[in-house]
C-alpha positions, 0 to 999 in steps of 0.5 A, spaced: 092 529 180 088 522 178 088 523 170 091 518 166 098 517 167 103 521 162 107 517 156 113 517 159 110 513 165 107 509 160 100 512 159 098 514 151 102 520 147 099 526 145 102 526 139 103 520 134 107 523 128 113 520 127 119 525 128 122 530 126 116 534 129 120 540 128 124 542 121 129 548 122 129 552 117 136 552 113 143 557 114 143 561 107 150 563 105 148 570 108 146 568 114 154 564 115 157 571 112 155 575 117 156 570 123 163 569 121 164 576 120 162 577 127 167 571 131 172 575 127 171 582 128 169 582 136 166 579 142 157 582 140 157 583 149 163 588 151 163 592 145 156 592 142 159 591 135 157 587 129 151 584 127 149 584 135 150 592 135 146 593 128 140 588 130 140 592 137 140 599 133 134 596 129 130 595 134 131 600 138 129 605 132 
């Protein structure tokens, strides 16, 4: 390869907006429920219960 040497190598970056490039979306109150109720009710892999099995459920239907 005889481009132009990537930006970490000191060449041009591609992207020059300032960071954050990515905001990610904010934990509503329901969200933080539900995954509590998870780690108090079981582990989601052995026994398929909780959020983990309902979200299976879903989209196997």
């Amino acid at each position: 390869m005889n481009g132009p040497p990537l930006a970490l190598l000191g060449g041009t970056p591609a992207v020059s907006a300032p960071s954050p490039h990515f905001v990610r979306p904010p934990i509503e109150d329901a969200d933080r429920r539900a995954i509590t109720a998870q780690l108090e009710t079981a582990v989601p892999i052995p026994d398929r219960c909780g959020v983990i099995a309902d979200l299976e459920d879903a989209l196997a239907s």
